[in-house]
Each structure stands twice: as C-alpha cells, then as structure tokens.
Backbone as JSON, one array per atom type, in Angstrom:
{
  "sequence": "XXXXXXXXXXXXXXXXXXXXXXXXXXXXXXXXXXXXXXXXXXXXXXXXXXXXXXXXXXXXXXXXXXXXXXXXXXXXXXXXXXXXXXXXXXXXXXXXXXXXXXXXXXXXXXXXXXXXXXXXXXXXXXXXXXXXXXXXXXXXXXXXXXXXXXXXXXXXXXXXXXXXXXXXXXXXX",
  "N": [[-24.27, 29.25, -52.29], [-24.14, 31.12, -55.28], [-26.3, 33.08, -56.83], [-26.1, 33.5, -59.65], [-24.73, 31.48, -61.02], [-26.38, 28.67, -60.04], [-28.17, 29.77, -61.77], [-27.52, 29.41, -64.37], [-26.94, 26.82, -64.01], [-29.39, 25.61, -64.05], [-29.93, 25.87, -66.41], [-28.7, 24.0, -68.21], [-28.08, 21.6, -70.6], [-26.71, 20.12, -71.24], [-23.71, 18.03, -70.57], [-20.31, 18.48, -69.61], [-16.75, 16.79, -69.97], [-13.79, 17.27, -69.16], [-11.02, 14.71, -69.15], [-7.99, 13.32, -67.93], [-6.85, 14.63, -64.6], [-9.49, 15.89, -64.43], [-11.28, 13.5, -64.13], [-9.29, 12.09, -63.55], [-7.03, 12.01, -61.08], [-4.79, 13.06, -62.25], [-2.2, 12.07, -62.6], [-0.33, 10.55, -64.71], [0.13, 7.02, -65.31], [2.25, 4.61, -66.46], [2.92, 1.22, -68.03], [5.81, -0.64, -68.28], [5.71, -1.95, -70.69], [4.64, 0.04, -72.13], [2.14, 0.81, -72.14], [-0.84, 2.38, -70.63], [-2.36, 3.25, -67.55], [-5.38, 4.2, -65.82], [-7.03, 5.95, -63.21], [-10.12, 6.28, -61.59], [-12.54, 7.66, -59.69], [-14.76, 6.27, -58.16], [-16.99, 7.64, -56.5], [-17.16, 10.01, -58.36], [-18.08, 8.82, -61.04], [-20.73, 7.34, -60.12], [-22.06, 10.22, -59.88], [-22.02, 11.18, -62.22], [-23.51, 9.36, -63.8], [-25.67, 9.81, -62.42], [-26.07, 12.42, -62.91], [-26.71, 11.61, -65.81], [-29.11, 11.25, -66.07], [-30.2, 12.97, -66.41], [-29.4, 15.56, -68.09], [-27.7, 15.35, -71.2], [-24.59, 13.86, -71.84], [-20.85, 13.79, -72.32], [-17.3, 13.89, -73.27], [-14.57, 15.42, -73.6], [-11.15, 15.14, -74.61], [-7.8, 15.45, -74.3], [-6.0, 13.34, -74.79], [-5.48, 10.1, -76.17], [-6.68, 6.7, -75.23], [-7.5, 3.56, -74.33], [-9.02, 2.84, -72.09], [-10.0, 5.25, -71.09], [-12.74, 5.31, -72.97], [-13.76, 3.04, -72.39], [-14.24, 3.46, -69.94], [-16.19, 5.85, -70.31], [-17.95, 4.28, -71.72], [-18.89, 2.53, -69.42], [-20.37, 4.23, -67.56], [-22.29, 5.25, -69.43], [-21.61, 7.79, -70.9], [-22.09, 9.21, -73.68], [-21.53, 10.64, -75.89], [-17.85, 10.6, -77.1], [-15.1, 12.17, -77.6], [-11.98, 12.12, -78.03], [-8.13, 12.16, -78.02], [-8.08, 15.1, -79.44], [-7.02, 18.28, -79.37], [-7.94, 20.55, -79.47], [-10.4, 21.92, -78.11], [-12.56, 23.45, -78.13], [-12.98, 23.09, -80.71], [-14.14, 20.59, -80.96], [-16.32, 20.79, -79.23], [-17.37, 22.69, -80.81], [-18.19, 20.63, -83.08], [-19.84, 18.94, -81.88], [-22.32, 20.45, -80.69], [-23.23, 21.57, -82.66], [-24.11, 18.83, -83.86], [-25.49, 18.24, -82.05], [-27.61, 20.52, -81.99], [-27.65, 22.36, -79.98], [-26.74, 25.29, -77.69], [-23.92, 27.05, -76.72], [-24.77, 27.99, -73.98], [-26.2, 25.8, -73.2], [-24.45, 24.12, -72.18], [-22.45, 22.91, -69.61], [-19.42, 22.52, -68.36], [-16.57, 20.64, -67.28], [-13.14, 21.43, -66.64], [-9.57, 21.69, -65.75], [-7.1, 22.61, -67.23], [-4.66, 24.51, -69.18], [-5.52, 24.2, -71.96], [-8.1, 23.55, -71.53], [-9.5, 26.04, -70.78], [-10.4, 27.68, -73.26], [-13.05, 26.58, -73.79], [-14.06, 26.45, -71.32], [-14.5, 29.58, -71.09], [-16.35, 30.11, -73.06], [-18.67, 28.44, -72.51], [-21.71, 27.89, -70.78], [-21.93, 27.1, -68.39], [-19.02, 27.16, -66.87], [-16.7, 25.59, -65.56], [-13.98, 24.74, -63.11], [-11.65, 22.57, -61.42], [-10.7, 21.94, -57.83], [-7.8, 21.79, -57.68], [-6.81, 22.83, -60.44], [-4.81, 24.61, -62.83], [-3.79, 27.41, -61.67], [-4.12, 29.77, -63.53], [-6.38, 28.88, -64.92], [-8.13, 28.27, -62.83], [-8.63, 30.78, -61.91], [-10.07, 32.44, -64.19], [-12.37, 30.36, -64.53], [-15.99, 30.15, -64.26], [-16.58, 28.79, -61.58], [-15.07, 27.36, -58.74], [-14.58, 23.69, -57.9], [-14.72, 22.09, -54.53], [-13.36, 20.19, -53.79], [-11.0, 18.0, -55.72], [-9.51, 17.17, -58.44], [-10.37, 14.05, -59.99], [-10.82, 13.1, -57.2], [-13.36, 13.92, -55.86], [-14.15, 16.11, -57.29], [-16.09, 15.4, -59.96], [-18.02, 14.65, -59.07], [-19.2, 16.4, -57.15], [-19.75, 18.65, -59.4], [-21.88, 17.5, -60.82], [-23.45, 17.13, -59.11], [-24.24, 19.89, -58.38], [-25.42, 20.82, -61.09], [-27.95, 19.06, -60.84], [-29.03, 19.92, -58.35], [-29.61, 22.24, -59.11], [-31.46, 21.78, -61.04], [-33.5, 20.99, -59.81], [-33.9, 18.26, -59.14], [-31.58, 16.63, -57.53], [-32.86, 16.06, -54.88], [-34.65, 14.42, -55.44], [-33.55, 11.83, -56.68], [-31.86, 11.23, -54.67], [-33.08, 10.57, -52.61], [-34.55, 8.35, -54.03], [-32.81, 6.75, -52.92], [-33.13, 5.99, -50.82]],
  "CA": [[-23.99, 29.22, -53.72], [-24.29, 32.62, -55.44], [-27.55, 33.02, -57.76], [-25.8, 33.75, -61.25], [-24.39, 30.25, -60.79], [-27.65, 28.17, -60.01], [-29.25, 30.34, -62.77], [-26.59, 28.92, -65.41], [-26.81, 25.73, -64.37], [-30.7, 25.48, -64.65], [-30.74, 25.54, -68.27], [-27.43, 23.24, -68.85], [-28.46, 20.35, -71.22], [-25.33, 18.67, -71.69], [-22.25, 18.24, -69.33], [-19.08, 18.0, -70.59], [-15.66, 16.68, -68.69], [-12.48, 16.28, -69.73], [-10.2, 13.72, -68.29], [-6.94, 14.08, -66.74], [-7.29, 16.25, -64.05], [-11.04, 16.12, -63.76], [-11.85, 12.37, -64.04], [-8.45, 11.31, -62.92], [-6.32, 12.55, -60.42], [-3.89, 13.98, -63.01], [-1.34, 11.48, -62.96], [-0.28, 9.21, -65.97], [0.66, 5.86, -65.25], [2.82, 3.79, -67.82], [3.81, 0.27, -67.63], [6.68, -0.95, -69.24], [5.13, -2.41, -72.47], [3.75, 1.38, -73.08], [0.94, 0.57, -71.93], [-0.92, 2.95, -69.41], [-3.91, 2.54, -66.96], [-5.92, 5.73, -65.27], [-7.81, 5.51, -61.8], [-11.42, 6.78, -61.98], [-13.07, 7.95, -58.21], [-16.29, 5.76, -58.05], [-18.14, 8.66, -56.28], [-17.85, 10.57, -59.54], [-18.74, 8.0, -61.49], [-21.49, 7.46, -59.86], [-22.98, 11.14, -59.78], [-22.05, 10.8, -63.66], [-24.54, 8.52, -64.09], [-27.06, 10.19, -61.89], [-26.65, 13.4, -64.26], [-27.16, 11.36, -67.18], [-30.53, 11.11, -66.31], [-31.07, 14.97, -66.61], [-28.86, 15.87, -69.16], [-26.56, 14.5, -71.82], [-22.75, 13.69, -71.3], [-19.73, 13.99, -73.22], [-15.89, 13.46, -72.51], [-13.73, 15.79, -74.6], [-9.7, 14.94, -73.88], [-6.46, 15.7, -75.32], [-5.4, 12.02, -74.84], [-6.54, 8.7, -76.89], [-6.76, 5.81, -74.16], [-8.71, 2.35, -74.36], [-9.77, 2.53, -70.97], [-10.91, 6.34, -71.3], [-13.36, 4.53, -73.89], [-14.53, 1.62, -71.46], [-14.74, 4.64, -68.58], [-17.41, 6.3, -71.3], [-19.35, 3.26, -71.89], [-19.18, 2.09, -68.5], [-20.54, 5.33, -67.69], [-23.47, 5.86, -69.86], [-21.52, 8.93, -71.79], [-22.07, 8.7, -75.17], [-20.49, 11.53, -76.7], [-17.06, 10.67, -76.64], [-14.05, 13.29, -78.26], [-10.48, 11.78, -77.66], [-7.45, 13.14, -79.5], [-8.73, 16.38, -79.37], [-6.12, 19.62, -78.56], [-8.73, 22.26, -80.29], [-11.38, 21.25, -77.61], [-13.57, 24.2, -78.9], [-14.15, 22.78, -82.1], [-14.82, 19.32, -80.87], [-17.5, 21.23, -78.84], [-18.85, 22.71, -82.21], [-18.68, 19.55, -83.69], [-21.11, 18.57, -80.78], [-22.9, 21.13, -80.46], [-24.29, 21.33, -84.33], [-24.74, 17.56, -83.96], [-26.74, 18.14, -81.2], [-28.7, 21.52, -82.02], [-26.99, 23.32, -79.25], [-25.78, 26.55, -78.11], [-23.19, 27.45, -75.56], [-25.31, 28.66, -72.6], [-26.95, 24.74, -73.05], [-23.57, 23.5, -71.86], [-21.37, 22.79, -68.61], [-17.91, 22.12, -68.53], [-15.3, 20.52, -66.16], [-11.91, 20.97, -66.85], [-8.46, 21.47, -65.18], [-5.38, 22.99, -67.6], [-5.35, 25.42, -70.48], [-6.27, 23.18, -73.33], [-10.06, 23.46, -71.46], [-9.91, 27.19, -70.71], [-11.36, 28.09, -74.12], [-14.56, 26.23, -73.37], [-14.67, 27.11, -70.07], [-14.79, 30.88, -70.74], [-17.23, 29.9, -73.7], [-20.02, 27.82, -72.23], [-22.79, 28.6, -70.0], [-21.25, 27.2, -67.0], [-17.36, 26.76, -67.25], [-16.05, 25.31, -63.84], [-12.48, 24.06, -62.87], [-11.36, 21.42, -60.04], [-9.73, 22.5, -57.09], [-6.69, 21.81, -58.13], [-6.61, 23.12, -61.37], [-4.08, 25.6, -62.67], [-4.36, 28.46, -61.36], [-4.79, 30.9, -64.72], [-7.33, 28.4, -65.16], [-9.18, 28.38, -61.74], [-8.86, 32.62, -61.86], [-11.0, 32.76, -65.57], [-13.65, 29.65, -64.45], [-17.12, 30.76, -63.13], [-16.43, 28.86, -60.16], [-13.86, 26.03, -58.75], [-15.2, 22.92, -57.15], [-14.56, 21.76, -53.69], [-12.96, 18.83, -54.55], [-9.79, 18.11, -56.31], [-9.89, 16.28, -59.96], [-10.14, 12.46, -59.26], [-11.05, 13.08, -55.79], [-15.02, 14.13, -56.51], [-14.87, 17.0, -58.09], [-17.0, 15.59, -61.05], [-19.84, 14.09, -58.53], [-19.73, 18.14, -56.73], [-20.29, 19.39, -60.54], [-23.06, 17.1, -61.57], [-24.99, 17.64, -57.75], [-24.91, 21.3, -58.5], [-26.5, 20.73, -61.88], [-29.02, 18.41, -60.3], [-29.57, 20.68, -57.18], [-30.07, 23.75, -59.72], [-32.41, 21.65, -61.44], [-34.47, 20.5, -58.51], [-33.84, 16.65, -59.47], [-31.39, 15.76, -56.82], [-33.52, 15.58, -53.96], [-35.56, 12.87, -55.6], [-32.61, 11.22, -56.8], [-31.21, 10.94, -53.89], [-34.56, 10.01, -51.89], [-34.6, 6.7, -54.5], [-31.98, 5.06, -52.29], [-33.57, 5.12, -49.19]],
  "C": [[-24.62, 30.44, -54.36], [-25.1, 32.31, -56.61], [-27.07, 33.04, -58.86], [-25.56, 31.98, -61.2], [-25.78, 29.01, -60.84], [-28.46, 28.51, -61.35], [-28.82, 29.87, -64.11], [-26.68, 27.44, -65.36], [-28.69, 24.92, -64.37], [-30.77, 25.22, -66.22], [-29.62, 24.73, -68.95], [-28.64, 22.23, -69.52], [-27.64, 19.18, -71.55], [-24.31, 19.48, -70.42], [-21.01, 17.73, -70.2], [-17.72, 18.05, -69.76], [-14.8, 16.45, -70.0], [-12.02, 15.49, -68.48], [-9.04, 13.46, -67.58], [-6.85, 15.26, -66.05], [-8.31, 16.58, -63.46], [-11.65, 14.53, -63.57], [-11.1, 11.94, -62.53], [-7.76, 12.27, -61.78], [-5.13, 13.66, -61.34], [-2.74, 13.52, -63.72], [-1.44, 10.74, -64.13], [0.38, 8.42, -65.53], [1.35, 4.8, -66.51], [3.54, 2.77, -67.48], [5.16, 0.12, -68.54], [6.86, -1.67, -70.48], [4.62, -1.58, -72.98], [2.63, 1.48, -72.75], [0.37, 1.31, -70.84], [-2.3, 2.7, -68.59], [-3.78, 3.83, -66.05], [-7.05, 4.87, -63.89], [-8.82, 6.6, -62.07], [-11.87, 6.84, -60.15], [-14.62, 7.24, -58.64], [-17.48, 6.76, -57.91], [-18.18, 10.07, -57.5], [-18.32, 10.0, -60.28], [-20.3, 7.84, -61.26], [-22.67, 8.8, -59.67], [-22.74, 11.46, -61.47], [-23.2, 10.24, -64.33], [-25.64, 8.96, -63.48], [-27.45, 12.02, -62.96], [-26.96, 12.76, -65.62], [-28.53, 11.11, -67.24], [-31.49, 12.37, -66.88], [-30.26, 15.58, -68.02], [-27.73, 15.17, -70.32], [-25.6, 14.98, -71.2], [-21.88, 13.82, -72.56], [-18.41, 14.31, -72.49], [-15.22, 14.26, -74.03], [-12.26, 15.9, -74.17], [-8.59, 15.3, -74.71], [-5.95, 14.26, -75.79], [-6.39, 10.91, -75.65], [-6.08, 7.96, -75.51], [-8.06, 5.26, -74.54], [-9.42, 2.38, -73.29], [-10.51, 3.99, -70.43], [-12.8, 5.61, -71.89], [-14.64, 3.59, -73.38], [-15.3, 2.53, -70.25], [-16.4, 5.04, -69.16], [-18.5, 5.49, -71.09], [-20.04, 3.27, -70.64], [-20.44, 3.31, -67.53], [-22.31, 6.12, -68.03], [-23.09, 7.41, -70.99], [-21.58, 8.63, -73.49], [-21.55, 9.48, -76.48], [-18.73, 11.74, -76.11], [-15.71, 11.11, -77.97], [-12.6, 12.65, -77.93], [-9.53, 12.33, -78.59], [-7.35, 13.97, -79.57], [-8.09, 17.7, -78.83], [-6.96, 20.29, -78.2], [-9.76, 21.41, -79.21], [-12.12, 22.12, -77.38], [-13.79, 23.75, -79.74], [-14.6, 21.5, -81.82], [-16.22, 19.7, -80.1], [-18.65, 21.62, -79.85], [-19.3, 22.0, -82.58], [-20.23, 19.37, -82.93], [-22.15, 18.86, -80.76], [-23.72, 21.11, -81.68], [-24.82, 19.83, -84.54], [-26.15, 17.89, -82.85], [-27.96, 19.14, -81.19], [-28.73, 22.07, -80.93], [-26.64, 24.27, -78.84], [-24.99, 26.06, -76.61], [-23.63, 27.46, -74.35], [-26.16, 27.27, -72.31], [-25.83, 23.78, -72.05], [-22.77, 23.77, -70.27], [-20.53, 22.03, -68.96], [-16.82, 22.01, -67.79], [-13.97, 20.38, -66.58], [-10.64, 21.65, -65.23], [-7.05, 22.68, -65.84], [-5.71, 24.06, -68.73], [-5.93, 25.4, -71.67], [-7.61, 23.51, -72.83], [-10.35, 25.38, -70.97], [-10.74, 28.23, -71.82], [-12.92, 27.79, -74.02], [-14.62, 26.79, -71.68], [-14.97, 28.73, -70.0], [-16.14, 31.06, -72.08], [-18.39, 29.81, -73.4], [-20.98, 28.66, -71.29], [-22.61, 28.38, -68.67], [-20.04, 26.39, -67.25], [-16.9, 26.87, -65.79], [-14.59, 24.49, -63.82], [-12.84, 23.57, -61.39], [-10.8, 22.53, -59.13], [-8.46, 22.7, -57.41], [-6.37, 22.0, -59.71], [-5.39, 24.38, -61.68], [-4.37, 26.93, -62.62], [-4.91, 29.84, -62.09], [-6.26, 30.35, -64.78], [-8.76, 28.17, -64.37], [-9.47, 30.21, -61.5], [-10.26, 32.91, -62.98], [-12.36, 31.96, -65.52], [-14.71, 30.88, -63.55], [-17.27, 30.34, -62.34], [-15.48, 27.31, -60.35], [-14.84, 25.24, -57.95], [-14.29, 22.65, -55.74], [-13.03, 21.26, -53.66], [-11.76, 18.86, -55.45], [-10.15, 17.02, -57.32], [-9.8, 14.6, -59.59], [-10.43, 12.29, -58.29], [-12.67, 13.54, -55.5], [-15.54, 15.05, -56.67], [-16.15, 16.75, -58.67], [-18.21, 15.13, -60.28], [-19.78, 15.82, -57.28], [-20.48, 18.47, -57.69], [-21.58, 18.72, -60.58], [-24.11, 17.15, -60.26], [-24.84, 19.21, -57.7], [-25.35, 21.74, -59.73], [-27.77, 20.13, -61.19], [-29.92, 18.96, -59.03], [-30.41, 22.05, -58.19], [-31.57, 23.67, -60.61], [-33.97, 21.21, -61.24], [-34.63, 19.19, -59.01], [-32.88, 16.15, -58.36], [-31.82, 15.13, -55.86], [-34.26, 13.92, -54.08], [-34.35, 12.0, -56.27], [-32.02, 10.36, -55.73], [-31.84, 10.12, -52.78], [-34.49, 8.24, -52.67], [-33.94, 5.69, -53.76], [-32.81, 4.97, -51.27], [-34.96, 4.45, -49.0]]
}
C-alpha cells in the first residue's frame, strides 16, 4: 500500500459511503407493488461498525429507500443524506455541522454523482467495479467489488492506517 495513501487515511475522521454500488451490489430490485428491497454484504456491515468506533459515519445517496434508513440504524451510522444528487453540498452540509474540513474525510463511491467528493476529500476511493472515469480520477480502487466487501476493504485500511485494527481484530479471539 503506497505511503501517500496510509498518510491520508491517518487523519480521516469521518467515512462516508454511498449506496448503490458501494453498499449494494448495484442492482435495483422492484416488486410489483413498487416496492423495492436492496441486499447489504454482512462482511461490510460488519467492518462498518468496527470503523464506527474510530471515526464517524455517514451514508450520502442519490436514492430515498426505507430500508437504506434501517441499513443506517442497524449500522450505527448516524449521519444519514438520502435524496441527495448534489452530494457535495450534502457533504458541506455535514461538514459545517460537524466542524470539518475535507482532508478529515473518506469517501466510497462508485458512479459520477460521487466523483465530485471523491476528487474533493482527503481520501476519495472507488469499488472495483466502479465506472471507469470514476475508478481513473479516485486515489485508489478497492479490491473488492461494491456489495461484495469493498466497504469492509475501505474501513480496514482506515483502521490499519490508524493502528486500531490489530486490536480490533485481536478482541475476537
């Protein structure tokens, strides 16, 4: 892992995902009452929750969804943006709530809606499978494909950068 990288994600304070793409696999599902339902990868989930111990969270998406919402809670994120095209200014919003700058922040996205923050923040990363303007302009791609555990790669190379996963990870055994 190349030193600029590590050195960026040392001083993150907040993490920030969007959701199709980086939660989910990408797909939208829709029943036939309109109604849609999203699949979440446990093993991000779970390294979700092990960065929320080190830094805040936040979910900024293009899409509204109830079960985005429940994902959040369930989660532990507590800054949650839905709705949201301009997903730079929902970052300002954030960011002045929180007493923030840019270089405090990481950011997982996927499509071009998240390429403004990603060339913004202090560490702006795309999935594997992200589009490719969008994986060219990130400061680095993850392993991992969106839904598949990207977001538990991202949050163990905050936690590695911050020398917290080891003991994290030590708690289970």
């Amino acid at each position: 892992m190349n030193q600029d990288l590590l050195e960026r994600a040392q001083r993150i304070e907040l993490a920030v995902f969007d959701v199709d793409g980086v939660l989910t696999d990408g797909r939208l599902y829709f029943l036939e009452d309109g109604s849609e339902f999203k699949t979440f990868n446990t093993l991000d989930g779970h390294g979700i929750k092990m960065l929320g111990t080190a830094v805040g969270l936040a979910i900024i998406t293009g899409r509204k969804s109830p079960v985005v919402e429940r994902r959040a809670r369930n989660l532990g994120i507590e800054h949650l943006y839905q709705g949201r095209e301009d997903k730079l200014a929902a970052l300002d919003e954030l960011l002045g709530q929180l007493g923030l700058e840019y270089e405090d922040v990481a950011y997982l996205g996927d499509d071009l809606p998240d390429l403004p923050v990603i060339r913004r923040v202090g560490l702006g990363m795309a999935v594997a499978n992200a589009a490719p303007f969008v994986r060219q302009h990130a400061m680095a791609v993850t392993q991992a494909r969106g839904g598949e555990g990207a977001a538990r790669e991202f949050c163990e190379l905050i936690l590695r950068a911050q020398g917290k996963l080891d003991a994290l990870l030590d708690s289970y055994l």
